[in-house]
C-alpha positions as semicolon CSV with decimal commas, in nm:
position;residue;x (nm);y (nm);z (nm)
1;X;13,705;8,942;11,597
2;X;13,774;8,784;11,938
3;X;14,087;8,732;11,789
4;X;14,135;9,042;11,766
5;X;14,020;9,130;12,133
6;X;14,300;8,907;12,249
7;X;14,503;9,057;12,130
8;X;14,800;9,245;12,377
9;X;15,003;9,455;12,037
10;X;14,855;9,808;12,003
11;X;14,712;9,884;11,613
12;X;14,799;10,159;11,445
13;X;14,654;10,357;11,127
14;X;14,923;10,486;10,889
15;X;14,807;10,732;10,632
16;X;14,779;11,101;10,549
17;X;14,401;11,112;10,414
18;X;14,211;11,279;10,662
19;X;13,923;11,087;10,521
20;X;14,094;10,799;10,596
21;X;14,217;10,862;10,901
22;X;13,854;10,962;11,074
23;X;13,739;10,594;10,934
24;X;13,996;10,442;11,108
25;X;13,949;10,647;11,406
26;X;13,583;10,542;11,443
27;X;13,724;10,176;11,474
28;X;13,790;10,091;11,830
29;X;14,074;9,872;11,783
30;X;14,283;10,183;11,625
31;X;14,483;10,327;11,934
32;X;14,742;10,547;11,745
33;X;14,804;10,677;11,421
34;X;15,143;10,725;11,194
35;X;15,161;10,980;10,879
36;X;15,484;11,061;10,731
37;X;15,637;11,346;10,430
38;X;15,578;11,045;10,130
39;X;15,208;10,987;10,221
40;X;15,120;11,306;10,271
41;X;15,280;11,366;9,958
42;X;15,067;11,108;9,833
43;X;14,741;11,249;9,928
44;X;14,831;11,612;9,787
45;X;14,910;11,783;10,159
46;X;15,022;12,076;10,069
47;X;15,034;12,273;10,427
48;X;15,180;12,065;10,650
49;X;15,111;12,272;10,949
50;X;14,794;12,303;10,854
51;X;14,701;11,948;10,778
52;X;14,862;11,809;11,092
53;X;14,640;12,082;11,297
54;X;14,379;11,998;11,161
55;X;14,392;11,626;11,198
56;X;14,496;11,689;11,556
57;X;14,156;11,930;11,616
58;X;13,966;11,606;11,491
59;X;14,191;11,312;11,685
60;X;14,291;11,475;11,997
61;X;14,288;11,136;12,243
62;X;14,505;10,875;12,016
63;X;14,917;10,946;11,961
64;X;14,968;11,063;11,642
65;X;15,369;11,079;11,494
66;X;15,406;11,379;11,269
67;X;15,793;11,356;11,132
68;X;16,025;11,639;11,076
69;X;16,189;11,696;10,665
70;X;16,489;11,888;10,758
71;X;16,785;11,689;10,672
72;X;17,033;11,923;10,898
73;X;17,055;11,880;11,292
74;X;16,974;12,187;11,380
75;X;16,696;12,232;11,093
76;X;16,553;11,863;11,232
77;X;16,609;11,998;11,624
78;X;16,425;12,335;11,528
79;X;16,120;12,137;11,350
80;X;16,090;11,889;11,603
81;X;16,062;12,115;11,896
82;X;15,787;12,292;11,681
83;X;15,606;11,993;11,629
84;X;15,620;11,904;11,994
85;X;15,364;12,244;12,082
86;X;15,088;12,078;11,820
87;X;14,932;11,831;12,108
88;X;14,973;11,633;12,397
89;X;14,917;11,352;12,180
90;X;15,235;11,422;11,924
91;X;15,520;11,244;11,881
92;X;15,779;11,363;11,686
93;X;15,909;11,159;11,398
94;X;16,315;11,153;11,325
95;X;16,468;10,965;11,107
96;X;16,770;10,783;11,265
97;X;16,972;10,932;11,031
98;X;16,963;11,224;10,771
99;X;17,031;11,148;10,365
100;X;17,390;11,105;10,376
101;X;17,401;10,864;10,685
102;X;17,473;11,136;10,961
103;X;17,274;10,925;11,323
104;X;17,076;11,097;11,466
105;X;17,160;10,933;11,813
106;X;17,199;11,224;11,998
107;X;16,976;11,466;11,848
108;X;16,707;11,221;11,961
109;X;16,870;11,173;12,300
110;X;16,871;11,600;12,354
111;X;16,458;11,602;12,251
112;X;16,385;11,266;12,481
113;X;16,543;11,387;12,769
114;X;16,364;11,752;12,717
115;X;16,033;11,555;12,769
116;X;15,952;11,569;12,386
117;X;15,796;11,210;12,253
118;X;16,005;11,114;11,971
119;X;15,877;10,849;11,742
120;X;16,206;10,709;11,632
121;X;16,185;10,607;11,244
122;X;16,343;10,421;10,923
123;X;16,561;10,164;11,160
124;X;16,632;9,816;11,017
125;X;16,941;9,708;11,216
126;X;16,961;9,578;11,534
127;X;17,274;9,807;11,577
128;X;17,059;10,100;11,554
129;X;16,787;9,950;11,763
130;X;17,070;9,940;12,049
131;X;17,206;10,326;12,011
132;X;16,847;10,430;12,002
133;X;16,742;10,206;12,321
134;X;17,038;10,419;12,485
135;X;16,994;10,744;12,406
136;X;16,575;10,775;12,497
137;X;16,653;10,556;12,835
138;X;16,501;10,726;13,089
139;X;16,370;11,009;12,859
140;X;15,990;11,078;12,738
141;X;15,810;10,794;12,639
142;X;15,870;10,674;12,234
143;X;15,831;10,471;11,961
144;X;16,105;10,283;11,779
145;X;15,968;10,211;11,453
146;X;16,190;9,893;11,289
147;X;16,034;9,854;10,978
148;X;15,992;9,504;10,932
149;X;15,815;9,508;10,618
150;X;16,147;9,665;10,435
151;X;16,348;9,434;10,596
152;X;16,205;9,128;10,405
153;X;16,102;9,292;10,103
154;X;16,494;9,184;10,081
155;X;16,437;8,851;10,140
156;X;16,489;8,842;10,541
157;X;16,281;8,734;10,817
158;X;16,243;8,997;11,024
159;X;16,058;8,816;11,307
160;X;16,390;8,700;11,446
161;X;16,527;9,035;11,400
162;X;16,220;9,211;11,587
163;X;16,241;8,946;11,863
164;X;16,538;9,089;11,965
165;X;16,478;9,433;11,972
166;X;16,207;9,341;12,216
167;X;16,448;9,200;12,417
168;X;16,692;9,501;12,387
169;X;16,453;9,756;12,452
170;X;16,395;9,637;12,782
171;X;16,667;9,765;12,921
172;X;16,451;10,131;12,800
173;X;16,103;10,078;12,968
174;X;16,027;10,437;12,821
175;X;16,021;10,300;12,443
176;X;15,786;10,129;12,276
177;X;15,867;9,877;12,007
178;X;15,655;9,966;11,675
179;X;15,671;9,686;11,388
180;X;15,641;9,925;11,101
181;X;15,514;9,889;10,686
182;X;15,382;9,565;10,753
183;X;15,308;9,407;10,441
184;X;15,003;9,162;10,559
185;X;14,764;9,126;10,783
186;X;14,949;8,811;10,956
187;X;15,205;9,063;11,065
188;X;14,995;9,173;11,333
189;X;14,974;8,821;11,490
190;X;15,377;8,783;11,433
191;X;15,403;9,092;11,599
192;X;15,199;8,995;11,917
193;X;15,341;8,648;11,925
194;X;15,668;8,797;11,983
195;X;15,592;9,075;12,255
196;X;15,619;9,369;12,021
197;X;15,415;9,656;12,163
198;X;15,308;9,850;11,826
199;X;15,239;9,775;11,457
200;X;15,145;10,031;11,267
201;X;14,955;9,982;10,893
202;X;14,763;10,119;10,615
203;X;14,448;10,108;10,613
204;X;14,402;9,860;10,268
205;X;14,568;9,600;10,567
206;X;14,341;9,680;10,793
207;X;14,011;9,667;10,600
208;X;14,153;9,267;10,593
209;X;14,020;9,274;10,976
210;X;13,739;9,162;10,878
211;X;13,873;8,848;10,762
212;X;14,005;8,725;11,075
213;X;13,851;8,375;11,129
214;X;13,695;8,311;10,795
215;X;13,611;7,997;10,731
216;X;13,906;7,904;10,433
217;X;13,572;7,670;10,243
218;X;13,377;7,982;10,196
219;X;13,674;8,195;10,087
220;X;13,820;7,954;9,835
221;X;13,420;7,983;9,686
222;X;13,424;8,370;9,689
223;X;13,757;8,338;9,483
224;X;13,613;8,128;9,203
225;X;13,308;8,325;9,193
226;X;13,534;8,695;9,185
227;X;13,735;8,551;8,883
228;X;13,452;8,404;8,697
229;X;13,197;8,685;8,732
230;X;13,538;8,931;8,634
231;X;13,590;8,721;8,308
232;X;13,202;8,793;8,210
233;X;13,255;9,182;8,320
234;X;13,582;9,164;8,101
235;X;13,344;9,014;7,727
236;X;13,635;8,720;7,749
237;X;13,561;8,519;7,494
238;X;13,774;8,158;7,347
């Protein structure tokens, strides 16, 4: 865990379980939290309005990113500015473009530069990362979530790739970095290592916290003993 104090990138809960969400917000090292339409989907939100107010009434001091579903610009513009009233705390999600590959570049310019924190979302190029840095310069402050984890679920390394967005977005001291869908706990040390100011993950990642430090001896013993007392549980038999 003093690993984990040491730490300089902020941690971040994603989820839409309310449940969930409160556990993670009783753990100190949680500064933020991330939700989006599939996983609150997932966990059967059927009112959004009324899930996200009531989440908000619980977490009021952490940034939370609730993201807009209209796939139109004025539809997103209209949502977003609604989402904006929730709470101080809000930022507003956009995707950086809509289904059919419209950007969103100056949508997200228009609602930085009216004070409203965006939380810019799905980005995987560094292209994107470079209109986005542009348009929110000198607006409200933001997030621009690059989500690493996609980006080498196709066989990429995305540390290079998030490197450099650090190094473009400061040229936009008003945005934030966040190193989104990580896909292991070592992704919040590659994110730190390389000056990126967010990560944001679910909480079966960070439930791993615990593990930080553990002596590799005593793990390696735990793993024999999980398999061989699963193989009794399971009546194998040869």
């Amino acid at each position: 865990m003093n690993q984990l104090a040491n730490l300089k990138v902020k941690i971040f809960a994603d989820g839409a379980d309310k449940s969930g969400m409160l556990d993670m917000y009783r753990k100190p090292y949680v500064k933020g939290f991330t939700t989006n339409p599939t996983l609150m989907r997932k966990a059967g939100v059927a009112d959004y309005q009324a899930f996200a107010r009531d989440v908000l009434a619980a977490i009021p001091d952490r940034p939370i990113s609730f993201e807009v579903f209209a796939d139109d610009r004025a539809g997103m513009e209209r949502q977003a500015r609604e989402i904006a009233t929730w709470g101080e705390n809000v930022y507003v999600k956009v995707p950086v473009t809509n289904t059919v590959g419209e950007p969103t570049y100056d949508l997200v310019h228009e609602l930085s530069h009216d004070g409203i924190k965006v939380n810019v979302t799905a980005m995987m190029t560094l292209g994107q990362v470079r209109e986005v840095a542009a348009a929110v310069a000198g607006g409200a402050p933001c997030y621009v979530s690059v989500f690493a984890g996609r980006i080498a679920d196709t066989g990429r390394d995305p540390v290079p790739m998030m490197a450099k967005a650090v190094q473009i977005l400061r040229a936009s001291p008003n945005a934030e970095l966040l190193w989104a869908s990580p896909r292991e706990l070592l992704n919040v040390f590659q994110a730190d290592a390389i000056g990126c100011q967010v990560i944001t993950a679910t909480n079966d990642i960070l439930r791993k916290i615990d593990l930080i430090g553990k002596d590799l001896g005593e793990y390696s013993l735990e793993t024999a003993r999980m398999f061989y007392h699963d193989a009794l549980q399971a009546g194998f038999a040869l």
